[in-house]
C-alpha positions in Angstrom: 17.6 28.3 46.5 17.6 24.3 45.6 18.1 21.9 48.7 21.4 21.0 46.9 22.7 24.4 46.1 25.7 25.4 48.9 26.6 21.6 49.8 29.9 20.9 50.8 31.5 18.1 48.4 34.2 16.0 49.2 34.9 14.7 45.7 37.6 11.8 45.7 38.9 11.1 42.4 41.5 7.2 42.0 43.4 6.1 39.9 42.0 5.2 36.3 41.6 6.6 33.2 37.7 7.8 33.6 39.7 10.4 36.2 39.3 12.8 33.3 35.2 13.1 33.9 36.6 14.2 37.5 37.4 17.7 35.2 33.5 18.0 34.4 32.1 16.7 37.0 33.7 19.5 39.5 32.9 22.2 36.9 29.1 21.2 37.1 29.4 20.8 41.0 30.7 24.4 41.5 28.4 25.5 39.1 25.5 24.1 41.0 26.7 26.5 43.7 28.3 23.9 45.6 31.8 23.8 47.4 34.2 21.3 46.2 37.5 19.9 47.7 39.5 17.8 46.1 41.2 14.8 47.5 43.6 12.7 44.9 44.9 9.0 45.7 48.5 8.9 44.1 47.5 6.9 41.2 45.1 9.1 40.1 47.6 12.0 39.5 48.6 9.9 36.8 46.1 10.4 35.1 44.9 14.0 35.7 46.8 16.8 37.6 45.9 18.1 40.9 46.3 21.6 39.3 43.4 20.8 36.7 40.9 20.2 39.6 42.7 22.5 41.8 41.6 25.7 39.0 38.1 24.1 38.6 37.5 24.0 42.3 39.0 26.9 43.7 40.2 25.2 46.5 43.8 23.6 47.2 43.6 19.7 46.1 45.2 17.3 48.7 47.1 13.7 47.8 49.2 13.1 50.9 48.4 11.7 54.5 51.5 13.7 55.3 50.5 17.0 53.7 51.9 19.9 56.1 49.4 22.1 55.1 46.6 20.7 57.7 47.8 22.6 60.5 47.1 19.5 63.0 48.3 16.7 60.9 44.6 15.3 60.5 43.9 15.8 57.1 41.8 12.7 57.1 39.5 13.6 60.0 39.3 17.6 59.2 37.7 16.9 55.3 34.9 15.2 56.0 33.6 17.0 59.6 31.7 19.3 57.7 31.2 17.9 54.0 27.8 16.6 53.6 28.4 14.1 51.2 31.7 12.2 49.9 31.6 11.4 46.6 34.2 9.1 45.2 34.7 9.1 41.2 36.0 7.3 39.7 36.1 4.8 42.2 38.8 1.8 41.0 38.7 -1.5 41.9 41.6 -1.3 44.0 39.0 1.2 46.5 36.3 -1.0 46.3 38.2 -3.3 47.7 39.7 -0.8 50.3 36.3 -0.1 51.5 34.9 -3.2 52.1 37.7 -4.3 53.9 38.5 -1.1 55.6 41.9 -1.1 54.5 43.2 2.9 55.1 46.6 3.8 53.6 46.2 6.7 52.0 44.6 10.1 52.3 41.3 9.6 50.6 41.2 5.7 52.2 41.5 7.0 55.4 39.4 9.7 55.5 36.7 7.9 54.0 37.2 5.0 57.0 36.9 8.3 59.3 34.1 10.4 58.0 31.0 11.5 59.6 29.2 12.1 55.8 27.8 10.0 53.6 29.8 8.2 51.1 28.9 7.3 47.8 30.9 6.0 44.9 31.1 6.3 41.3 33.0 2.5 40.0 34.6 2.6 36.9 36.9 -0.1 35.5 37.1 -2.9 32.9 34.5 -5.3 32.2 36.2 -8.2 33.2 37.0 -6.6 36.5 33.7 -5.3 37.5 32.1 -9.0 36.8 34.8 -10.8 38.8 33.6 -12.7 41.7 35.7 -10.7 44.2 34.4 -7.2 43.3 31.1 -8.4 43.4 31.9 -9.4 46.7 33.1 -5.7 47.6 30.4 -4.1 46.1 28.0 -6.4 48.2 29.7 -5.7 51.3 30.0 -1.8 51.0 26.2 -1.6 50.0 25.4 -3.6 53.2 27.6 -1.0 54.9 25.4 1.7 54.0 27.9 3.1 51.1 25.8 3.8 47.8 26.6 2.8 44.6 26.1 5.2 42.0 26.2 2.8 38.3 27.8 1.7 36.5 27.0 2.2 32.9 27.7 -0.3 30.4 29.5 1.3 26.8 32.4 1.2 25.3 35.6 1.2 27.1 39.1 2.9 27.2 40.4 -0.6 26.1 38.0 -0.9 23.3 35.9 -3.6 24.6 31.8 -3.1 25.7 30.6 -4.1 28.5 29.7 -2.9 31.9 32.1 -0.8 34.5 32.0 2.3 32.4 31.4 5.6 34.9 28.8 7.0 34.7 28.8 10.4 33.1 29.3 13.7 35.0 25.8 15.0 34.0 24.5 11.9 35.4 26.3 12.1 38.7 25.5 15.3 38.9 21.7 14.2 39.0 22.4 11.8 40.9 24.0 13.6 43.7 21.2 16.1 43.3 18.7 13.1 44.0 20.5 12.2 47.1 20.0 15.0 48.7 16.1 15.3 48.0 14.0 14.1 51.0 12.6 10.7 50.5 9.2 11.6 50.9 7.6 9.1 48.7 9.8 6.1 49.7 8.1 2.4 49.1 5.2 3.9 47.0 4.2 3.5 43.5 3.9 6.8 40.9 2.4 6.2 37.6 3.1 9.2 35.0 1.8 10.1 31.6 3.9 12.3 29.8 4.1 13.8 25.8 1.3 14.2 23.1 0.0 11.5 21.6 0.1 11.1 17.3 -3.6 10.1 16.3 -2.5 8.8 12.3 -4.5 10.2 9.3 -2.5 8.0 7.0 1.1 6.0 6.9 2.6 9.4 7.4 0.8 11.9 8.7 -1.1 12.7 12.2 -2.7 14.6 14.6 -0.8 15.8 17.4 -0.1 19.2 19.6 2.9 20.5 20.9 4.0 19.4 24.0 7.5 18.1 24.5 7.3 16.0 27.5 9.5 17.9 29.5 7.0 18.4 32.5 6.2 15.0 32.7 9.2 13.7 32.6 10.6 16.1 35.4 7.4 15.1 37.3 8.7 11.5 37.0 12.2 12.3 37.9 11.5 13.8 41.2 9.1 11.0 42.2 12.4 9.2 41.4 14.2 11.5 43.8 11.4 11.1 46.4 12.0 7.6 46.8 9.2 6.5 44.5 9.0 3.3 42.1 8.2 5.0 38.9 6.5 3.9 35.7 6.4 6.9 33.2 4.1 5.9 30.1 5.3 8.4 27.2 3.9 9.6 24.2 6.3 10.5 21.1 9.7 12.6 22.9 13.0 13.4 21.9 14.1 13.1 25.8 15.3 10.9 27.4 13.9 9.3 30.5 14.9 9.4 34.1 17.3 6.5 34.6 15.2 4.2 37.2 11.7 4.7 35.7 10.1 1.9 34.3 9.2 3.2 30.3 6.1 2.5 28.4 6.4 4.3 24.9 3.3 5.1 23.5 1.7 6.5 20.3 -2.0 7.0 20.4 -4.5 7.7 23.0 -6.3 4.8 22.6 -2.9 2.8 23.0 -1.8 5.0 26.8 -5.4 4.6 27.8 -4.4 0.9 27.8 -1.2 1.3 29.5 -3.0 3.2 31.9 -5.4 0.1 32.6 -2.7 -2.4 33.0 -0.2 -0.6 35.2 -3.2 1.9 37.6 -4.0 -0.8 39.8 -0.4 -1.0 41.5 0.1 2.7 41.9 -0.6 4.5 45.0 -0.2 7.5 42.9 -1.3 8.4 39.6 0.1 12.1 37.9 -1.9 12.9 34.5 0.6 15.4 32.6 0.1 13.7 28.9 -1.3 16.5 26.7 -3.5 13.3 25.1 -5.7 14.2 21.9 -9.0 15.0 22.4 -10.0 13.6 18.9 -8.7 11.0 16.5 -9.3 9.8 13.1 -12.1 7.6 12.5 -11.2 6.0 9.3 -7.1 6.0 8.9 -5.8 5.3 5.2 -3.2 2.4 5.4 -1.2 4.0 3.1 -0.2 7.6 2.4 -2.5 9.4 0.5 -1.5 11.5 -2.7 -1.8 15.2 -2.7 -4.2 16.5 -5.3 -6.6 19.4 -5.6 -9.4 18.6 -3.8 -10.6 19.1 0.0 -10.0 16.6 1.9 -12.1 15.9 5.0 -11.1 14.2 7.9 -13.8 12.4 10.6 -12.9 12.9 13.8 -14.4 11.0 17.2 -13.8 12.1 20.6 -10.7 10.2 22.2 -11.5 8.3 26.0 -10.8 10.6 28.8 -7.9 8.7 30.4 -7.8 10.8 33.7 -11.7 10.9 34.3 -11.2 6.9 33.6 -8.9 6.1 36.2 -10.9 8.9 39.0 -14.1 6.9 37.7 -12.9 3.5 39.3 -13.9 1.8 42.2 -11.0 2.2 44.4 -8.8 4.6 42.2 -5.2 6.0 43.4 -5.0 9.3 44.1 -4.7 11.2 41.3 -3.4 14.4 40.1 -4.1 16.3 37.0 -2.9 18.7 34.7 -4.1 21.4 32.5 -2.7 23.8 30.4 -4.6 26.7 29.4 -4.5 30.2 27.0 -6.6 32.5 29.2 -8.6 32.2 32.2 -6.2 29.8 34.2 -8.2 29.7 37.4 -11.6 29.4 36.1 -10.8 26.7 33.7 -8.3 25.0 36.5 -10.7 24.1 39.0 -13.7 23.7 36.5 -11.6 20.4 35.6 -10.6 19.9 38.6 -14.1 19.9 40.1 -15.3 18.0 36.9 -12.9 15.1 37.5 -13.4 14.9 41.1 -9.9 15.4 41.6 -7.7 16.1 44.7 -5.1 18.0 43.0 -4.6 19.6 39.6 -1.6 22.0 38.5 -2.3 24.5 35.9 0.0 26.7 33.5 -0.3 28.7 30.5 0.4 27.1 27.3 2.3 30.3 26.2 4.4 29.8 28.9 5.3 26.1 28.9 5.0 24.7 25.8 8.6 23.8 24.7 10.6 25.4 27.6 12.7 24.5 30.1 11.2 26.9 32.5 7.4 27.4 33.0 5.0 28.3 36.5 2.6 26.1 38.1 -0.1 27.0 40.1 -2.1 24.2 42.0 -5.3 23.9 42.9 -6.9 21.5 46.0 -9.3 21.6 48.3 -7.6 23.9 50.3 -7.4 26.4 47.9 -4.6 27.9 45.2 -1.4 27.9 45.6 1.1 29.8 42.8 5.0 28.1 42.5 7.7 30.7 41.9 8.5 30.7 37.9 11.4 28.7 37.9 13.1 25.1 35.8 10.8 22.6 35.4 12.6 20.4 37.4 12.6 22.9 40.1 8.3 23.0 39.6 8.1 19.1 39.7 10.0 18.8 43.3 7.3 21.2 44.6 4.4 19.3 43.2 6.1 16.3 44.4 6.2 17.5 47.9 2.7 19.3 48.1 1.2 15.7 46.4 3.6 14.0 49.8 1.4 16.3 51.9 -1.8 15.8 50.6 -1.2 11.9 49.9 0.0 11.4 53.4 -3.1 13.4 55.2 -5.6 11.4 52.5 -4.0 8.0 54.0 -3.9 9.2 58.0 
C-alpha cells in the first residue's frame, strides 16, 4: 500500500466559483483510498451543495460552528485531531487573509487556527486579486507560518480574463497532496534525468528512433520531485507532460542530450540515465525529403557517444544510476552493463513488459546484490528507486 493510501483528509472547500473542482477533487481523494471530511464555509454552499460532496465522501459535510451534531460542541478542535493533512480548496481571498491574520469566525477558520495537522491551501480567485499588494502580503505571511501554498495556475478565468489565480486542477492537487506526504529524502540535492528516445533524422521527415514513451523517466523525475530534489529532466521526443517543478530540456538527437548532459552534470549530485538513446545515427542526412522510387536505399550508420559511460568516465562524476531494458537474460545482461559502466546502481526490466505501459517491474542491481520491486505503476517503481538511490547516495557520502 502507497504511503498516501488511508490518510485522513480534512478537505475545506470557500466560497468561489472553482468550488466545483471540490466535486473531483474528493472523488480522486476517496479513490486513492483516502478518508475525506468535508468542511464548507457558508459562501461556498453557494456555489456547490454540501450534499454533492456529502455523496462523494461518504461522510456528513459540516458548515456551522454551531452544528449540534458534534456531541461536545467542538467541531473545530475534533476535525483536525486525527486528520493528517488539511487541505483547503479553493482557498478565496477572503481566507487568505483569515489565515494570516488569524481571524476565526467560522467553522473551517477556526479549526484551521486550532489544528494539530498540516495545512495547505489551494488559492483561487481573479487576477487582479491575487496580484494585489495585500494578498501578496497574506500569502507571504502564511508561507512564513509554515502553511503551503499549493499554485496557482495561470489560464483562463470564470470572468473571461487570463491571468494567474486560476486553481489548480484536481488531478494536480491530487499529486500534489501525494508529494506531500513522500519523505523528503533527497531535500537540497540536485537530480539530473534523461528520459524518451531520441530521433536520429534520415531526411526532412523521417528518422531513426525506438519505442520508448518516456513514462519511466519522467516518473523517475517526479518522485525526485517528491523527495525534495531540484530536478532538471532532459527529454527526448514525448507526448507527456512533465512534472510541474522540473527544470525541462527537450531534446531530439543523441548528439544534442549528450550536450545537455555536459552543460547541466556538473551541478548534480545525482545523475539517473533512463533515456533509451540511439545507439547509431545517420552519417550523411538528406536536407530535404527524399522521393520514393524503386531502388534500395542504403543508409550509413555510426555509433552514437555513450552518454552514461561519459558522465561515469569524468574526473569527479555524480553518482550515477543506469538503466537497461532487455528481451531475455535480464540479470546477465544487467550487471554486464552495470559492471562495464562502473556503475553504483542500475535498474533493469524487460522491454516486453515496459515499453508503452503504465505498469512495468524493476529489478536493481548494486554492489550489494539484486533486489526485484513488486510489479506495480510506474510511479509506484520510481519512489522505490528513489529511496534505494537515498540509501546508497547517503552511505556513498558518509
Amino acid at each position: 500500500m502507497a504511503d498516501f493510501d488511508s490518510k485522513r483528509i480534512l478537505l475545506g472547500v470557500t466560497g468561489g466559483i472553482a468550488a466545483y473542482k471540490a466535486a473531483e477533487l474528493t472523488r480522486l481523494l476517496v479513490g486513492r483510498r483516502m478518508e475525506v471530511q468535508v468542511v464548507m464555509t457558508e459562501a461556498a454552499t453557494r456555489f456547490i451543495t454540501p450534499v454533492t460532496l456529502q455523496a462523494l465522501s461518504g461522510k456528513p459535510v459540516f458548515v456551522s460552528l454551531w452544528d449540534p451534531r458534534i456531541d461536545n460542541g467542538m467541531a473545530h478542535i475534533e476535525f483536525t485531531r486525527d486528520a493528517d493533512a488539511c487541505l483547503v480548496a479553493p482557498a478565496s481571498a477572503d481566507f487568505l487573509a483569515k489565515l494570516a491574520h488569524g481571524q476565526a469566525d467560522d467553522l473551517l477558520s477556526t479549526l484551521c487556527l486550532a489544528r494539530e495537522c498540516p495545512l495547505l491551501v489551494a488559492p483561487a480567485m481573479n487576477r487582479q486579486m491575487w496580484q494585489n499588494p495585500a494578498t501578496q502580503r497574506n500569502l507571504e505571511q502564511i508561507r512564513r507560518d509554515g502553511i503551503v501554498v499549493l499554485g496557482p495556475a495561470s489560464g483562463e478565468q470564470a470572468c473571461g480574463e487570463w491571468g494567474m489565480g486560476r486553481m489548480l486542477e484536481p488531478c494536480e492537487l491530487l499529486e500534489d497532496l501525494e508529494a506531500f506526504f513522500q519523505p523528503k529524502l533527497l531535500a537540497g540535492k540536485r537530480v539530473l534525468v534523461t528520459a524518451g528516445p531520441t530521433f536520429e533524422a534520415i531526411d526532412a521527415v523521417r528518422g531513426i528512433t525506438n519505442r520508448s514513451s518516456g513514462k519511466m523517466g519522467y516518473a523517475v523525475a517526479r518522485a525526485a520531485l517528491e523527495a525534495g530534489a531540484t530536478v532538471t529532466l532532459i527529454t527526448g521526443p514525448t507526448q507527456l507532460t512533465p512534472p510541474r517543478g522540473a527544470k525541462v530540456i527537450p531534446v531530439v538527437s543523441a548528439q544534442e542530450m549528450l550536450n545537455a548532459v555536459n552543460a547541466e552534470v556538473d551541478a548534480a549530485d545525482i545523475f539517473i540515465s533512463v533515456a533509451a538513446v540511439a545507439d547509431y545515427y545517420v552519417l550523411n542526412p538528406s536536407e530535404h525529403k527524399i522521393k520514393k522510387d524503386a531502388h534500395i536505399l542504403t543508409l550509413e550508420l555510426a555509433p552514437n557517444p555513450d552518454i552514461l559511460a561519459n558522465v561515469t568516465s569524468r574526473p569527479n562524476p555524480p553518482f550515477c544510476v543506469g538503466f537497461a531494458a532487455e528481451s531475455e537474460n535480464l540479470h546477465e545482461f544487467a550487471e554486464l552493463k552495470r559492471r562495464r559502466k562502473h556503475l553504483p546502481l542500475l535498474a533493469a526490466n524487460l522491454v516486453q513488459e515496459a515499453v508503452g505501459s503504465d505498469t512495468s517491474r524493476l529489478t536493481l542491481f548494486d554492489d550489494n546484490g539484486v533486489h526485484a520491486l513488486p510489479p506495480g505503476p510506474k510511479i509506484e517503481l520510481a519512489r522505490a528507486l528513489i529511496r534505494h538511490i537515498a540509501t546508497l547516495y547517503a552511505a556513498t557520502n558518509s
